[in-house]
C-alpha positions in Angstrom: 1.9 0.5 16.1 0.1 -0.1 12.7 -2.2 2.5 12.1 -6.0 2.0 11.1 -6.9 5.1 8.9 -4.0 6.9 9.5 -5.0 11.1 8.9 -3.3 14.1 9.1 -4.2 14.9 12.9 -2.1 16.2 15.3 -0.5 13.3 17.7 -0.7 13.2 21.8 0.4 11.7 24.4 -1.4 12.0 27.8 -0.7 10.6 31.4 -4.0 9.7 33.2 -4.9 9.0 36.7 -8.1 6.9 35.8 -11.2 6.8 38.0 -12.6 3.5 38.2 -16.1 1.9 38.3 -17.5 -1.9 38.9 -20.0 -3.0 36.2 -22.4 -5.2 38.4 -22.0 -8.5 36.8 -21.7 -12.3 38.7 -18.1 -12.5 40.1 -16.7 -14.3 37.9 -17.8 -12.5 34.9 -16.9 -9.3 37.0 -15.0 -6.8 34.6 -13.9 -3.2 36.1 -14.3 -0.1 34.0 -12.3 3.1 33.8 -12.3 6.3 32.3 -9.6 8.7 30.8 -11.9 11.8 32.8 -9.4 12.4 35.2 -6.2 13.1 32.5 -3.1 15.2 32.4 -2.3 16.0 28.7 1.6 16.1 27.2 1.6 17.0 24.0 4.4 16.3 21.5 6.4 19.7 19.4 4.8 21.3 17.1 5.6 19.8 13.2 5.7 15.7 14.6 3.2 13.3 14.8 3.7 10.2 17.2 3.1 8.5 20.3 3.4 5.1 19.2 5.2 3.6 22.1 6.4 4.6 25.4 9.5 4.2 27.7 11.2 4.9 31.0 14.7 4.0 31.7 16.0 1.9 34.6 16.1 5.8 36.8 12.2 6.0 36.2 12.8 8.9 33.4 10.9 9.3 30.7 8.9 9.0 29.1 10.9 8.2 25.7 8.3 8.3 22.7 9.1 7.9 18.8 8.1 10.6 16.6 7.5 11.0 12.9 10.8 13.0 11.7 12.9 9.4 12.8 13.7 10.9 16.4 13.1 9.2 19.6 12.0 12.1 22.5 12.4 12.2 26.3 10.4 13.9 28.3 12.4 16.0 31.3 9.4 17.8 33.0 7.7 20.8 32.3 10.7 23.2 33.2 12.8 21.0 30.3 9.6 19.6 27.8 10.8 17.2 25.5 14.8 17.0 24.1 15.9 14.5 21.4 17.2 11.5 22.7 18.5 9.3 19.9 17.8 9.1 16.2 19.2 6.7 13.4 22.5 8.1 11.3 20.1 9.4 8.6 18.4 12.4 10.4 21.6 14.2 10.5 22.8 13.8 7.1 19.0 13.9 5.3 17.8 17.5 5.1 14.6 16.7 4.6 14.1 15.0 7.9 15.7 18.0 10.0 13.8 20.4 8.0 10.6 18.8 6.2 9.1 20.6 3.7 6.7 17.5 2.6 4.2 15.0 4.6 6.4 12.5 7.2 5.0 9.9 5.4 7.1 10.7 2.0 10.1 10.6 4.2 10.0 8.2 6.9 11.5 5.6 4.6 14.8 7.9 4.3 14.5 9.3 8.2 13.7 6.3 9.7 10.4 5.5 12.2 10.8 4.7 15.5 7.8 2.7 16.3 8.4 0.0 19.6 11.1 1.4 22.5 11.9 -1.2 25.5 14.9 -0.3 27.8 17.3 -3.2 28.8 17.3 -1.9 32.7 21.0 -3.6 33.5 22.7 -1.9 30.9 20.7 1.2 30.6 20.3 0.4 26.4 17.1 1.4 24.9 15.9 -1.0 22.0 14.2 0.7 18.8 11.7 -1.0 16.6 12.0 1.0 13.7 9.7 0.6 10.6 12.1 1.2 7.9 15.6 0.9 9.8 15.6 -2.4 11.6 16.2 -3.3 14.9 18.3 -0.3 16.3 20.1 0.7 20.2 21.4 3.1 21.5 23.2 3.6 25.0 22.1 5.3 28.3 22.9 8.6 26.7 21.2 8.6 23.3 22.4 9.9 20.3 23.1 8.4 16.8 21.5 4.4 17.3 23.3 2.1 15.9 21.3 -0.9 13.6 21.6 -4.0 15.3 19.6 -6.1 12.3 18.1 -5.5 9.2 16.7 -9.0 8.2 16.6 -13.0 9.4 16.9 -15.9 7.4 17.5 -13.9 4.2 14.5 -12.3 4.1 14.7 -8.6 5.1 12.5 -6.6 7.6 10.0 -4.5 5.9 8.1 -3.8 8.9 9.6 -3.9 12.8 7.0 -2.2 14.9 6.6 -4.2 18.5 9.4 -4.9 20.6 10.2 -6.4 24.4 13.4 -7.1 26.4 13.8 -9.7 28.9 15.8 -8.5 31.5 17.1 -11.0 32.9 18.9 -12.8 29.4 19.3 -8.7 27.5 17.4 -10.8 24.5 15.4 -8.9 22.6 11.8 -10.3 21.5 10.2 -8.2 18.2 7.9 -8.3 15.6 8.0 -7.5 11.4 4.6 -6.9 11.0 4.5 -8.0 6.7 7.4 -8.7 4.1 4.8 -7.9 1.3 4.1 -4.1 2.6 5.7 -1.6 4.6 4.2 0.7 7.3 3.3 3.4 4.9 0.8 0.6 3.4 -0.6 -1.1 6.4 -3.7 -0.8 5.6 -3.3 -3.1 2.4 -1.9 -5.9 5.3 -5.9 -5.9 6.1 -7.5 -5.3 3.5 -5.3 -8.4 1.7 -5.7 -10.9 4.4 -1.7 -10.3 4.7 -0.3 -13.3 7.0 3.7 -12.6 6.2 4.6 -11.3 9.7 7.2 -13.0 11.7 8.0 -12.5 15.5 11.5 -12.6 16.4 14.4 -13.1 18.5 17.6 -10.9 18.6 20.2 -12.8 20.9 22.1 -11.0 23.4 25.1 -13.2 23.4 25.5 -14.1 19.6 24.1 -11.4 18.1 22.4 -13.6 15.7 18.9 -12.8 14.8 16.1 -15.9 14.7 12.6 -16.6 13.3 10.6 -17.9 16.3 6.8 -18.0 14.3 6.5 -16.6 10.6 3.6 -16.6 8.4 1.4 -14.3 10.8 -1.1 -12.2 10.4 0.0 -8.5 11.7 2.0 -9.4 14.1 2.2 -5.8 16.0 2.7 -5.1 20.0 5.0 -7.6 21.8 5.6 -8.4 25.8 7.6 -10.8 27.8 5.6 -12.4 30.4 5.9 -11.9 33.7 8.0 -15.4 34.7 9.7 -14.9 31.8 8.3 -18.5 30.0 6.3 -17.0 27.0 5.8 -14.2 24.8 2.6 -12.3 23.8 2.0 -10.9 20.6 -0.9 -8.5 19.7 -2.4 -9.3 16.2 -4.0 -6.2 15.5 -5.9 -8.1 12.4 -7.6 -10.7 13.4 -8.5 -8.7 17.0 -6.5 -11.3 19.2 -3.7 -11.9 21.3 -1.3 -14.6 20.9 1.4 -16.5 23.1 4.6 -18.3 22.2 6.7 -20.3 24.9 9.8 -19.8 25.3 10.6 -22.5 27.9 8.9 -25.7 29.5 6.7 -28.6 28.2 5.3 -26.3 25.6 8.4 -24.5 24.1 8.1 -23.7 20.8 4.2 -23.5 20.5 2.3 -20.9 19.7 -1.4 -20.2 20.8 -4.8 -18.0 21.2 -4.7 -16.1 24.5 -7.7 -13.7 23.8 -9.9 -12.7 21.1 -9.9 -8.7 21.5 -13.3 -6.2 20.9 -10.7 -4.2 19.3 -7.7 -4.0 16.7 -4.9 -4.0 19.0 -1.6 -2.3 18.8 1.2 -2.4 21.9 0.4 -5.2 24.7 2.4 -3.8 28.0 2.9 -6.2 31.5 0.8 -4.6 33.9 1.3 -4.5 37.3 -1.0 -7.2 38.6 0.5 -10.5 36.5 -1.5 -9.6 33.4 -1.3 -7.1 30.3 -2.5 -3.9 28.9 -3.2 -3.9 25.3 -4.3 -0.6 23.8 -6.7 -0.2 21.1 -6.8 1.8 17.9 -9.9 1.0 17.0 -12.9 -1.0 18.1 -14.6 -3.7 15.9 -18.0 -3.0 14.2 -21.1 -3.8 15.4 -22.9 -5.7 12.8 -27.2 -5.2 12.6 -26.6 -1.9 15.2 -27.9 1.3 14.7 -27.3 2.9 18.0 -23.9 4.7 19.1 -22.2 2.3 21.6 -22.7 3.1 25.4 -19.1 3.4 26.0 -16.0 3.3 23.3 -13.6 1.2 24.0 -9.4 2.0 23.9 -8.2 -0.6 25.6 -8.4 -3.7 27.7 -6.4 -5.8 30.8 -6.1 -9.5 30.3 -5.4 -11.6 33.6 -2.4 -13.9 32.7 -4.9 -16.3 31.6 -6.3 -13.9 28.9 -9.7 -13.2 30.6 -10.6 -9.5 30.3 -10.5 -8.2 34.0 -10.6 -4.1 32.9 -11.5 -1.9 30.1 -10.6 1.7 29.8 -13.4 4.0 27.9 -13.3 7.4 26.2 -15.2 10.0 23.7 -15.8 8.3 20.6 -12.8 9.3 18.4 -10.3 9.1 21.1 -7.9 5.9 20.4 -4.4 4.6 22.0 -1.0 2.7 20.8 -0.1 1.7 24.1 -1.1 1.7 27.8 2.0 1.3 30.3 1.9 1.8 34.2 4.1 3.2 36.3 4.4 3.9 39.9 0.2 3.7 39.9 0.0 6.1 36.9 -1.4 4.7 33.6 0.2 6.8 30.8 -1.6 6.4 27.7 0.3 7.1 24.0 -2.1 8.0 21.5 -2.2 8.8 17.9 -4.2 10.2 15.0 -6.5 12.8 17.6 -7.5 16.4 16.7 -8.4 17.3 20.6 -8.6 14.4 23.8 -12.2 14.0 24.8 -12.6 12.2 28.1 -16.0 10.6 29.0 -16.9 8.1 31.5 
């Protein structure tokens, strides 16, 4: 949910049946490929930039998507389009953020920026990473959020962004990507080497917030394995995913679980015991002239963190997050003028 190169573009978000390829390799090296040709296209209101992260509630609705004014949107079908869903207290009483008259990014700070949204199915509660607000929910029928957390151990947030609940417990598992810069400056988190982030734990029970890892290096998209006994975090600088266990011999530790060919931003459970990590950019290719074959914007890791599937698209295209549901892969993507789709 950090951005690389963040422009002025308009911002999509697009649902895609994918059609799907083998690239002949040995079996075990064996690593499917498919392309966003075969794509339905939602696109957000007119005046708000988004996509970062997508949602559906314990009914299957959705999805729920933050936008740039501070709102959170739900999608209702094409007969409704997209309603507000929830927003922090700010966006009523700022004018500016109901009525902007100057660049989202001069007034996210004040309007808040929903970046990482994970319903708690039980209770119908949907969690809000938000930037500049905290750790934020609000109940089954939206509205004003409340803010749940605004720092841990003394230190405040400066940058939530990727966020996971584990059903079973409520407990929320999120990230602060830097306490040196905010979202507005993530580029300086790379181009400084910045290793300030912290991933974190918001109890259910106590309400107390705690510091599972700090001194990270941006810490960004966050999900809850599927037996429940770790936690992967997407580092979108350095290009890799990490895991930290929650339970068992090796509670408490945190390790490599991929090196990534892109800068990652949201890591989603997929639904074969592995994750989808979406990419918002793919790394350089040092000594190459040529254009690359296919451009990468996103990848599956088997729960062991080998790369199983990659999902191409027209150079240009990239993706915050990749989330299936009910055999659909929706796709929320950021920073595009038009959605080119190339196998």
């Amino acid at each position: 949910m950090g951005r690389i190169g963040l422009s002025s573009a308009r911002l999509v978000l697009f649902a895609g049946l994918l059609a799907a390829s083998l690239v002949p390799s040995c079996a075990a090296a064996e690593i499917k490929t498919s392309t966003t040709e075969w794509s339905f296209r939602l696109l957000l209101p007119n005046g708000v930039t988004g996509a970062e992260s997508l949602a559906f509630d314990a009914r299957g609705q959705g999805p729920y998507t933050g936008v740039s004014d501070g709102r959170v949107l739900k999608w209702g079908g094409s007969a409704v389009g997209w309603t507000t869903f929830a927003h922090h207290a700010s966006y009523r009483k700022i004018p500016l953020c109901t009525v902007p008259v100057v660049p989202s990014e001069e007034t996210e700070s004040l309007c808040g920026r929903p970046l990482g949204l994970a319903f708690h199915h039980k209770s119908g509660d949907l969690y809000i990473a938000d930037a500049y607000k905290g750790l934020m929910r609000v109940g089954p029928d939206g509205r004003e959020a409340e803010v749940l957390a605004t720092g841990a151990d003394g230190v405040p947030f400066n940058f939530v962004n990727g966020i996971d609940v584990d059903q079973a417990t409520g407990d929320v598992y999120f990230t602060d990507s830097s306490v040196t810069y905010p979202r507005r400056f993530n580029t300086e988190i790379m181009m400084n080497a910045d290793a300030t982030g912290r991933l974190l734990k918001y109890n259910a029970t106590t309400k107390q917030v705690t510091v599972l890892e700090d001194g990270l290096p941006y810490p960004n998209g966050v999900a809850v394995s599927h037996d429940r006994t770790y936690v992967v975090v997407a580092h979108t600088v350095p290009c890799q995913a990490h895991r930290y266990y929650l339970r068992g011999p090796k509670a408490g530790h945190y390790e490599l679980l991929a090196d990534l060919p892109g800068y990652p931003d949201n890591v989603r459970r997929d639904g074969k015991g592995g994750y989808w990590v979406a990419l918002n950019q793919e790394k350089g290719r040092p000594n190459t002239t040529m254009a690359p074959v296919k451009h990468l914007v996103g990848v599956r890791l088997d729960a062991n963190g080998m790369e199983v599937e990659e999902l191409t698209a027209a150079k240009g295209v990239t993706l915050s997050e990749v989330t299936e549901r009910n055999g659909t892969k929706w796709l929320g993507s950021v920073e595009l003028d038009y959605i080119g789709l190339v196998s």
